[in-house]
C-alpha positions in Angstrom: 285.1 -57.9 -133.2 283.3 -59.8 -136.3 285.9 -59.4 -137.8 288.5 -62.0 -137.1 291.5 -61.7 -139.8 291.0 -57.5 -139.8 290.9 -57.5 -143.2 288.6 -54.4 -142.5 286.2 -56.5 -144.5 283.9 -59.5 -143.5 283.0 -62.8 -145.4 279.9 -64.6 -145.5 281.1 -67.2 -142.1 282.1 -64.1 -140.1 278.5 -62.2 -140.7 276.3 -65.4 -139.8 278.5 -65.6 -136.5 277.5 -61.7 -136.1 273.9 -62.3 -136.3 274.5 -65.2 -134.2 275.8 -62.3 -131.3 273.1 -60.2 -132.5 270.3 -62.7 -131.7 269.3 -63.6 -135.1 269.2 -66.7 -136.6 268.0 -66.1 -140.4 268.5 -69.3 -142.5 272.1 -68.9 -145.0 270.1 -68.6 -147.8 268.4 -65.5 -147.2 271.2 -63.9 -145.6 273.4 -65.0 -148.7 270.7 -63.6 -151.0 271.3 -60.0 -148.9 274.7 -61.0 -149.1 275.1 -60.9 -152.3 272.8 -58.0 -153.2 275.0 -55.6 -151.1 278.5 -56.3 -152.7 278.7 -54.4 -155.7 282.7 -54.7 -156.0 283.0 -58.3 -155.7 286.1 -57.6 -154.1 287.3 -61.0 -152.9 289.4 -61.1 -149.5 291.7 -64.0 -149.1 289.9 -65.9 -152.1 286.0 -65.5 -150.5 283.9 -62.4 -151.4 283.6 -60.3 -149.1 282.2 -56.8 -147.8 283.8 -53.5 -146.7 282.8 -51.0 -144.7 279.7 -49.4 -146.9 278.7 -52.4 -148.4 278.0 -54.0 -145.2 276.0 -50.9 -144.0 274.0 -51.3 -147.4 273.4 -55.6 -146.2 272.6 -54.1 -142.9 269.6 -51.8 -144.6 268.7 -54.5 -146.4 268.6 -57.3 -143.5 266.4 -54.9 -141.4 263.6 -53.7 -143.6 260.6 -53.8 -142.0 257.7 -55.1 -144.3 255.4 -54.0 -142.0 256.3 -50.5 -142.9 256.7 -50.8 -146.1 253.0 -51.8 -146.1 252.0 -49.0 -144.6 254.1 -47.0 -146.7 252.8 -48.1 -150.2 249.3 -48.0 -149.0 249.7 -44.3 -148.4 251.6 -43.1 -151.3 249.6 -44.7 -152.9 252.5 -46.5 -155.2 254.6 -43.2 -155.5 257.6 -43.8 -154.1 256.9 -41.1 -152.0 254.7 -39.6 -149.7 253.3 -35.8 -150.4 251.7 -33.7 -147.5 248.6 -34.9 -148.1 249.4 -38.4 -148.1 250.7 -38.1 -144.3 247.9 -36.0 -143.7 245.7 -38.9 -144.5 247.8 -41.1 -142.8 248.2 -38.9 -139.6 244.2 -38.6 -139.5 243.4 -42.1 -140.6 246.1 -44.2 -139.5 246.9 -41.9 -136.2 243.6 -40.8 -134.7 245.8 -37.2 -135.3 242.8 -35.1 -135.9 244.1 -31.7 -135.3 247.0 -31.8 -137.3 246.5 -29.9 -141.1 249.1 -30.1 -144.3 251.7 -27.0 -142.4 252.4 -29.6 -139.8 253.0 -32.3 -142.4 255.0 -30.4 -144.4 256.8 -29.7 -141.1 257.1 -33.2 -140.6 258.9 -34.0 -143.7 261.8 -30.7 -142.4 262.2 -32.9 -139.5 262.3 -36.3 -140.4 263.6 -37.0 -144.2 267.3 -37.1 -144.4 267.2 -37.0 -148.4 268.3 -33.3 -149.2 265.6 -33.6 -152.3 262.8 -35.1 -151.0 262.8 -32.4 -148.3 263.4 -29.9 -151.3 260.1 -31.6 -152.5 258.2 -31.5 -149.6 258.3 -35.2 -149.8 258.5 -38.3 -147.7 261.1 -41.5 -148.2 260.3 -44.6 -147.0 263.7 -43.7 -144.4 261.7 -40.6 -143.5 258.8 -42.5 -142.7 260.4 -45.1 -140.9 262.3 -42.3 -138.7 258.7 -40.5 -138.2 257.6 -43.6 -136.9 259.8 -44.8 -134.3 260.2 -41.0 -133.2 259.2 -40.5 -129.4 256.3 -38.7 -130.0 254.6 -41.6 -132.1 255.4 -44.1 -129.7 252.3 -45.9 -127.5 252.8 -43.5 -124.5 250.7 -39.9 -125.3 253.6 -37.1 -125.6 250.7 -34.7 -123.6 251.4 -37.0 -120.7 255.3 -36.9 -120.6 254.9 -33.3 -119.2 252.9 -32.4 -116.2 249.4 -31.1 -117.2 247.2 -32.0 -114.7 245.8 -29.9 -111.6 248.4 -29.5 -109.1 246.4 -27.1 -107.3 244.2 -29.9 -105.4 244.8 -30.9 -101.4 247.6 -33.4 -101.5 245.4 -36.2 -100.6 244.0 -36.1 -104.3 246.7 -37.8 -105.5 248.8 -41.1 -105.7 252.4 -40.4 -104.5 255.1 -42.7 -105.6 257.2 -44.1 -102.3 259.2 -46.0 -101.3 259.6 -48.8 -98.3 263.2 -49.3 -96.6 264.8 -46.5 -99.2 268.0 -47.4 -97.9 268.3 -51.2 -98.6 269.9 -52.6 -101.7 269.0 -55.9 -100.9 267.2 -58.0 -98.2 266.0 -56.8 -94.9 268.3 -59.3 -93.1 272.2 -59.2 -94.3 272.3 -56.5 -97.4 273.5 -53.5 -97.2 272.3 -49.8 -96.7 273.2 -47.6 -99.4 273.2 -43.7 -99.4 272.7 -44.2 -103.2 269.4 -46.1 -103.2 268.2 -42.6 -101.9 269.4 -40.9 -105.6 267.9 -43.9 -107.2 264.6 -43.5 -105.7 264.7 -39.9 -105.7 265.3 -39.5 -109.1 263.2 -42.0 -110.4 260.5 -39.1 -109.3 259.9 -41.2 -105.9 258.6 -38.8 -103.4 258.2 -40.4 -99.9 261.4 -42.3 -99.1 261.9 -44.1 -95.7 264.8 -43.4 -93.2 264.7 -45.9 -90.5 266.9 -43.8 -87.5 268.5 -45.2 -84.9 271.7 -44.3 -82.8 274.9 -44.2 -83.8 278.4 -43.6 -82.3 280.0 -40.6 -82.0 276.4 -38.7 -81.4 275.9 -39.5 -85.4 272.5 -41.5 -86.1 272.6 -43.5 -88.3 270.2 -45.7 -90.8 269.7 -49.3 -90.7 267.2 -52.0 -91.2 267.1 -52.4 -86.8 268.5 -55.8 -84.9 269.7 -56.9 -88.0 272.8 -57.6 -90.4 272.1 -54.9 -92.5 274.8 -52.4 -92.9 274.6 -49.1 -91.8 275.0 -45.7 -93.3 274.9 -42.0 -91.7 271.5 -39.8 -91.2 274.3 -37.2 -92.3 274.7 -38.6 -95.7 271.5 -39.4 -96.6 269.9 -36.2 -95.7 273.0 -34.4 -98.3 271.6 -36.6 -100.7 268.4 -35.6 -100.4 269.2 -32.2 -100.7 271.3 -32.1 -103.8 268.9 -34.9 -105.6 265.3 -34.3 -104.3 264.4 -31.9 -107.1 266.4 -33.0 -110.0 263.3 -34.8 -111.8 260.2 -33.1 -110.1 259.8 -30.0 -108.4 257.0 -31.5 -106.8 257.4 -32.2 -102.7 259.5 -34.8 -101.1 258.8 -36.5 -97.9 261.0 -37.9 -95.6 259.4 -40.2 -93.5 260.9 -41.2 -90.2 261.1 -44.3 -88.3 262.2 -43.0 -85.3 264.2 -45.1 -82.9 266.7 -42.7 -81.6 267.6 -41.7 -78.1 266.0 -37.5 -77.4 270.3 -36.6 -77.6 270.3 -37.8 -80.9 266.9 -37.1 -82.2 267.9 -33.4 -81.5 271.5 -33.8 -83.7 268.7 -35.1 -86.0 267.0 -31.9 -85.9 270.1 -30.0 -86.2 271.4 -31.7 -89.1 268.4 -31.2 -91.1 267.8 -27.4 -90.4 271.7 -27.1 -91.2 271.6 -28.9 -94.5 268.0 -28.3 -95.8 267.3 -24.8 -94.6 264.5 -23.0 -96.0 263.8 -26.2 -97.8 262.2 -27.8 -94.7 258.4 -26.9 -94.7 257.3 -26.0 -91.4 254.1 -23.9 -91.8 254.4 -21.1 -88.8 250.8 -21.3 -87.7 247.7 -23.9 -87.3 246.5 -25.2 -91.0 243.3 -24.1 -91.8 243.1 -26.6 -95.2 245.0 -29.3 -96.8 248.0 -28.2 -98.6 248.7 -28.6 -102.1 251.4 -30.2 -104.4 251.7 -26.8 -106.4 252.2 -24.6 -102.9 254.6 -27.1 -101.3 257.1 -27.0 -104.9 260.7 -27.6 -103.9 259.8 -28.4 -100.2 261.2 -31.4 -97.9 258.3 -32.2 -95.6 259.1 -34.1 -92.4 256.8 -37.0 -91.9 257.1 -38.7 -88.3 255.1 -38.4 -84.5 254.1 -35.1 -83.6 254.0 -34.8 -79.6 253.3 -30.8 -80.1 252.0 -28.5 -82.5 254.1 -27.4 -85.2 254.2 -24.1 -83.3 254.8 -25.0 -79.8 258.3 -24.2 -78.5 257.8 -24.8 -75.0 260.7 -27.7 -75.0 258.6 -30.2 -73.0 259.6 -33.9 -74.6 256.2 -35.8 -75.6 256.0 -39.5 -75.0 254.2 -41.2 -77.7 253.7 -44.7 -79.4 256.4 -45.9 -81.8 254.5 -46.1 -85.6 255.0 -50.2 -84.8 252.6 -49.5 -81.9 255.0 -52.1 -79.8 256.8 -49.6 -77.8 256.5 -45.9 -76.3 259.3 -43.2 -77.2 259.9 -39.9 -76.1 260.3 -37.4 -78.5 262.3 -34.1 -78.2 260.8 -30.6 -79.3 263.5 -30.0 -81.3 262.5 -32.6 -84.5 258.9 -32.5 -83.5 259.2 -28.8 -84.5 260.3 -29.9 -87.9 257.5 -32.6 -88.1 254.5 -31.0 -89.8 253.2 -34.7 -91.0 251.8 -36.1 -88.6 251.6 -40.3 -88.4 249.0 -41.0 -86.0 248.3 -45.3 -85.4 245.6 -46.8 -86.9 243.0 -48.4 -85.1 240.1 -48.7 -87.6 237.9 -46.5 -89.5 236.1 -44.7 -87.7 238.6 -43.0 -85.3 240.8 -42.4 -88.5 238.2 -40.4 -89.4 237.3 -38.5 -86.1 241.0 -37.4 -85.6 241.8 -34.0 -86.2 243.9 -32.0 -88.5 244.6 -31.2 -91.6 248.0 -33.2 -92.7 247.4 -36.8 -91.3 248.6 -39.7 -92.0 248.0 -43.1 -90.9 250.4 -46.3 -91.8 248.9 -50.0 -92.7 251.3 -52.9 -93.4 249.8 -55.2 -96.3 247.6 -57.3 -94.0 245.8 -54.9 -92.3 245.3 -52.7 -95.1 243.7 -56.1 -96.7 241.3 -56.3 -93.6 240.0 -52.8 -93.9 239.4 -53.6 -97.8 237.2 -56.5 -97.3 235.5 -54.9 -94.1 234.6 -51.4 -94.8 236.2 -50.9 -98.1 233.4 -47.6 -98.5 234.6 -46.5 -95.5 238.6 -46.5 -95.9 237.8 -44.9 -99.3 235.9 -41.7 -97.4 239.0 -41.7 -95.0 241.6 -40.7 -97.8 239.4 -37.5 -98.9 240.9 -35.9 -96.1 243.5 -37.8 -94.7 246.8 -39.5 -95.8 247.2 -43.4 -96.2 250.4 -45.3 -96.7 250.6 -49.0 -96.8 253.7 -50.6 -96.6 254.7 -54.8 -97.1 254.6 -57.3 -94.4 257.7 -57.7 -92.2 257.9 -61.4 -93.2 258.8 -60.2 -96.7 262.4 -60.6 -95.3 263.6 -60.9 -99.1 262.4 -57.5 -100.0 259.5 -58.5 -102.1 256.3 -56.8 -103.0 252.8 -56.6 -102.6 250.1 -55.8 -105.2 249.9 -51.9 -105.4 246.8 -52.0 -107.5 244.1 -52.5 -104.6 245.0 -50.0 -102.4 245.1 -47.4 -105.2 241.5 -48.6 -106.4 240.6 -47.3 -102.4 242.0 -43.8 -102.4 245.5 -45.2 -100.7 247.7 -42.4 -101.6 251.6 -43.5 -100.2 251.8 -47.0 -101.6 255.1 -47.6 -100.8 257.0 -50.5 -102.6 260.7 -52.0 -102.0 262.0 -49.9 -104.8 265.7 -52.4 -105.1 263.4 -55.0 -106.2 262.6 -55.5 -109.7 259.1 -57.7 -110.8 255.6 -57.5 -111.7 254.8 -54.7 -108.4 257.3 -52.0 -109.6 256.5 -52.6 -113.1 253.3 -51.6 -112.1 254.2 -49.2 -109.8 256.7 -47.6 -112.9 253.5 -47.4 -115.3 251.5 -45.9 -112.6 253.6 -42.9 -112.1 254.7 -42.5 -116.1 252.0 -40.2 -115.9 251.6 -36.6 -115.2 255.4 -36.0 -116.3 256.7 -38.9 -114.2 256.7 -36.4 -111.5 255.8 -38.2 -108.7 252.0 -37.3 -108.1 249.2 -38.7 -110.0 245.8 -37.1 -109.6 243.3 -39.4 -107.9 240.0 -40.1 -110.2 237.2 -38.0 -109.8 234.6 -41.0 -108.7 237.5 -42.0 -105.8 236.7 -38.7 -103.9 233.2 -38.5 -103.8 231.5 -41.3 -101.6 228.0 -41.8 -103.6 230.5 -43.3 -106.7 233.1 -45.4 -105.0 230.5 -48.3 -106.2 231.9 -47.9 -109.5 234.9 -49.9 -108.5 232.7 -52.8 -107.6 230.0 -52.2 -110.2 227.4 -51.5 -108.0 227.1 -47.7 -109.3 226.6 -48.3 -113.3 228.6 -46.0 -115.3 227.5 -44.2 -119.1 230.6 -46.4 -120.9 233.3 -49.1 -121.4 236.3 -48.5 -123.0 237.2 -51.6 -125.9 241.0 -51.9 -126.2 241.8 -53.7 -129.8 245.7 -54.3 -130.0 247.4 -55.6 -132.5 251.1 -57.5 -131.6 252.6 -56.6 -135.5 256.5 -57.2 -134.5 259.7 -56.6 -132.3 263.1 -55.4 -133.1 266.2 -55.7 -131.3 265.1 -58.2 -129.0 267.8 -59.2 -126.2 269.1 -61.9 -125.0 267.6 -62.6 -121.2 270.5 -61.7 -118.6 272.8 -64.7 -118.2 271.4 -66.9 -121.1 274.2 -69.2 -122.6 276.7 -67.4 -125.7 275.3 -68.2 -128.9 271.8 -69.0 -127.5 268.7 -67.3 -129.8 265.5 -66.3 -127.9 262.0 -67.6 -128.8 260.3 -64.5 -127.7 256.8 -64.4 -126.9 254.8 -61.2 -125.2 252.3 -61.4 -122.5 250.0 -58.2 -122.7 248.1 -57.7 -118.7 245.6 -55.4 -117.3 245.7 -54.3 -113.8 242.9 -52.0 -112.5 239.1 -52.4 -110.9 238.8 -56.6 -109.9 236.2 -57.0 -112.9 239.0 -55.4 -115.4 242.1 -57.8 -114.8 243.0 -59.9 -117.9 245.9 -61.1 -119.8 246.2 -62.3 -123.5 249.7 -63.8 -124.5 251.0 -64.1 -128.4 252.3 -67.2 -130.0 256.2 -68.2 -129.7 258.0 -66.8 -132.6 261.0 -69.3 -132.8 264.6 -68.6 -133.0 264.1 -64.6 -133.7 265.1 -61.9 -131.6 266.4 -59.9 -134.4 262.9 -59.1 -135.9 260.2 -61.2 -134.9 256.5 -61.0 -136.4 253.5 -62.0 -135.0 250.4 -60.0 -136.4 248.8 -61.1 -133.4 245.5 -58.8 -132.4 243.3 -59.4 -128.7 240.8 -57.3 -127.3 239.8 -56.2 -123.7 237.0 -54.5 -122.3 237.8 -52.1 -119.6 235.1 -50.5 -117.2 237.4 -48.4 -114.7 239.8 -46.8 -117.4 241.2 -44.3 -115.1 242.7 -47.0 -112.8 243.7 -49.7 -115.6 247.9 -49.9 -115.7 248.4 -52.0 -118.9 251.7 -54.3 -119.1 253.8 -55.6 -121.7 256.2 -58.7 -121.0 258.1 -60.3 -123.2 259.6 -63.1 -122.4 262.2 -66.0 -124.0 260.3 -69.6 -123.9 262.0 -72.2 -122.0 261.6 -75.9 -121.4 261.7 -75.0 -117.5 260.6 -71.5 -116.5 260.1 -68.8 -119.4 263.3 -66.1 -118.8 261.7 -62.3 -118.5 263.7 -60.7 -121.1 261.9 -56.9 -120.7 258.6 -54.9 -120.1 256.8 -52.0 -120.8 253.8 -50.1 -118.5 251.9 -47.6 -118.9 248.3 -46.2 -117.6 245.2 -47.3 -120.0 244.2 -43.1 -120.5 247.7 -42.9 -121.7 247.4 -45.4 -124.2 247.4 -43.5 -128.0 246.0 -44.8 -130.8 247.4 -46.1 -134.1 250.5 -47.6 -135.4 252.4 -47.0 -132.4 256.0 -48.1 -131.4 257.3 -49.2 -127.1 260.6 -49.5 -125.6 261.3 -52.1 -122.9 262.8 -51.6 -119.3 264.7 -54.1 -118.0 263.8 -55.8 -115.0 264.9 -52.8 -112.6 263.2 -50.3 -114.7 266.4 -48.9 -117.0 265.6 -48.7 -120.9 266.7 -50.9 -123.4 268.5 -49.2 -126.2 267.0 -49.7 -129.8 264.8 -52.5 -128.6 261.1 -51.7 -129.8 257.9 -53.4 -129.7 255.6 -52.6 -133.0 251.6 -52.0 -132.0 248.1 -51.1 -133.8 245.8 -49.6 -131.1 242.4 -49.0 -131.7 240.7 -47.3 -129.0 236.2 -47.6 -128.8 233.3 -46.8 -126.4 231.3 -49.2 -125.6 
């Protein structure tokens, strides 16, 4: 497309209108100066040099070297030209905080990374080698140890946060928008593992899904419970739970019941007899569980309906034996702490929209906490969030709150959040809960009343961006002036932001060499946040993020991609770091 007169060759006006596209804008002189370093055969085109195929690769190399590596580089080959096995070693233990690693594994290194036939004959590092080391996935920011599962999946379930999701169905607002069967395979695998099916009569005898007495359009129970079965495990084996808003007459409430033994089988969990202990992630692998009121026992086949309180708590409905069968979580109301405590059983869980969970926090924050040792807690938003926004996940986690469910169709700051959250543990949907959040004599150290033996000091150094894009609908030929806001989100006494200078005109390779510092006291529940963003005279346009948990943070020179505003990766867009990691 650069090239206009397909010449298979460009001239100097045709590459500055490419870097122009590519978000650069690098003055004529310097490009010129690259320019003319990169054609070797002066072959003219139409009277104005120009540059074929290979020589514009070679202007290409040239326009993107990265000083910053370079730097590095020299430093550690200490002027060679190259870098021996003991060189990266140094590097890898100094430079990387990689203490383990001995000269086999560097020579190992060089196998995999240096594309020169003879330097790998060497046993020796090029400056492309070390470049292709660097921005491999396993040095970026993100600890590779944590992209797999490795923690205890053998605790009861109600050790651990569980991503979920409010109004699965709903691409848009809660008013007008429509359903969609494919939010479900968004959510689901995005390792979500709670998603919402609001269920409500439909004609024919088929339920269907909506957002109730409004505009929203609807979609079949049928559908979405296919969906589930064919996309439930394709990220996590870990368990999925539907959970039921149940609005439907007892006729349809057992076609319901019928569709789901039909479709899911044997991957419905329905325990045969009474609990006698909290199940665990690892024992319910590749299991649907049905969340909803439980009028009966899981056992009881006595096909009596129960009447029992909608989860609203506005309105009574009767319940047929058929789908309370299938029901083995049970959502009981919530009336305040100290009955959720004194009810009974062993798979509980009790639903809080945003305000009232708020109420409990400020009120008997101690005693919430004690409630989610044994029992389940979901919070959802307010019903006046109409336009499908979201609440602050971060405080209900810092209580024990396990099903924090968010709106997942709507990008911003909570799902961000919420998407750094559950990075961990192999992004498969359950993060273990800290230890000091299940044990009732610690909960202080949240507040600070219960001192703790260390701080964590995060140093972090901005060094540079590559690859920067354009925000989404920003005017043709427009060049960003990125900037990057860097947040914490954990205990109230650890929130803080830092944000860089404005690097102007540069999206292509900005620098800043820009360090801050932050002092966390609660690292287990700190979610750090990257933003960049393109300055503006009116509001500064989000351009791209990155999240990920504080413990998951590794230290070093250390590369990050950015997600777009509804959590899909950027390709080769890349955020440069130093991260220095101390007790304090």
């Amino acid at each position: 497309m650069a090239d206009k007169n397909g010449d298979n060759a460009l001239d100097m006006d045709e590459i500055m209108k490419l870097l122009k596209t590519l978000n650069a804008d690098i003055k004529r002189k310097y490009v010129q100066e690259m320019f003319e370093k990169a054609d070797t055969r002066k072959t003219p085109g139409k009277g104005k040099p120009t540059l074929d195929r290979e020589e514009f690769v070679r202007f290409y190399n040239l326009l993107t070297r990265r000083p910053e590596l370079e730097e590095l580089f020299l430093r550690y080959s200490r002027g060679k030209g190259y870098m021996a096995p003991r060189d990266i070693l140094a590097f890898l233990r100094e430079g990387q905080k990689m203490l383990d690693v001995d000269e086999d594994y560097c020579q190992g290194l060089v196998q995999h990374c240096e594309p020169d036939g003879l330097c790998k004959s060497r046993h020796q590092l090029s400056m492309v080698g070390f470049q292709t080391f660097l921005t491999s996935e396993r040095q970026f920011l993100f600890k590779p140890m944590h992209s797999a599962v490795y923690q205890d999946m053998s605790r009861p379930i109600t050790h651990y946060f569980i991503a979920s999701s409010h109004n699965t169905y709903l691409a848009e607002d809660q008013l007008k928008g429509p359903s969609k069967v494919e939010m479900y395979i968004s959510a689901l695998t995005k390792g979500c593992r709670c998603v919402e099916l609001d269920c409500w009569d439909g004609p024919d005898n088929e339920p269907v899904i909506y957002h109730g007495h409004t505009l929203t359009s609807k979609i079949l129970f049928r559908d979405v419970i296919h969906a589930v079965k064919e996309y439930a495990f394709k990220t996590s084996p870990f368990p999925v739970t539907l959970s039921l808003e149940n609005h439907c007459s007892l006729e349809q409430q057992a076609v319901m019941a019928q569709i789901m033994e039909d479709v899911l089988g044997d991957m419905i969990w329905s325990p045969d007899t009474e609990l006698t202990a909290i199940p665990t992630p690892e024992q319910l692998q590749n299991k649907i569980i049905i969340k909803g009121k439980n009028g009966s026992n899981n056992n009881n086949s006595s096909g009596e309906q129960s009447v029992v309180k909608a989860e609203s708590g506005h309105k009574k409905i009767k319940l047929n034996p058929a789908l309370s069968r299938l029901t083995s979580m049970k959502s009981v109301g919530f009336k305040d702490v100290d009955q959720a405590a004194s009810i009974p059983g062993f798979f509980v869980v009790f639903s809080l929209g945003e305000s009232k969970v708020e109420k409990v926090m400020s009120t008997n924050a101690l005693g919430l906490n004690i409630v989610t040792h044994t029992k389940l807690i979901r919070t959802y938003p307010a019903g006046t969030r109409t336009d499908s926004s979201n609440y602050n996940p971060v405080p209900a986690w810092n209580h024990g709150c396990q099903i924090v469910a968010l709106n997942y169709q709507t990008g911003g700051e909570c799902m961000q959040i919420n998407h750094g959250r559950f990075l961990d543990n192999g992004g498969c949907g359950y993060v273990l809960k800290p230890n000091f959040l299940l044990a009732e004599e610690m909960f202080g150290i949240l507040n600070g009343t219960v001192a703790r033996s260390y701080r964590k000091t995060l140093k972090l150094t901005i060094i540079s961006g590559s690859q920067i894009p354009k925000p989404k609908d920003s005017k043709k030929g427009e060049v960003i002036d990125p900037f990057i806001k860097i947040e914490v989100h954990g205990a109230p006494n650890d929130n803080a932001e830092y944000r860089t200078k404005v690097i102007q005109n540069n999206g292509f390779n900005p620098r800043w060499y820009e360090s801050c510092m932050f002092t966390v006291r609660v690292p287990e529940l700190a979610i750090v946040r990257f933003v960049v963003k393109d300055e503006d005279r009116g509001v500064d346009d989000f351009i791209g993020y990155y999240a990920l948990p504080f413990n998951s943070l590794q230290e070093g020179y250390r590369h990050f991609p950015l997600f777009d505003i509804y959590g899909d990766r950027f390709s080769n867009t890349y955020i440069f770091v130093h991260v220095s990691l101390s007790n304090v």
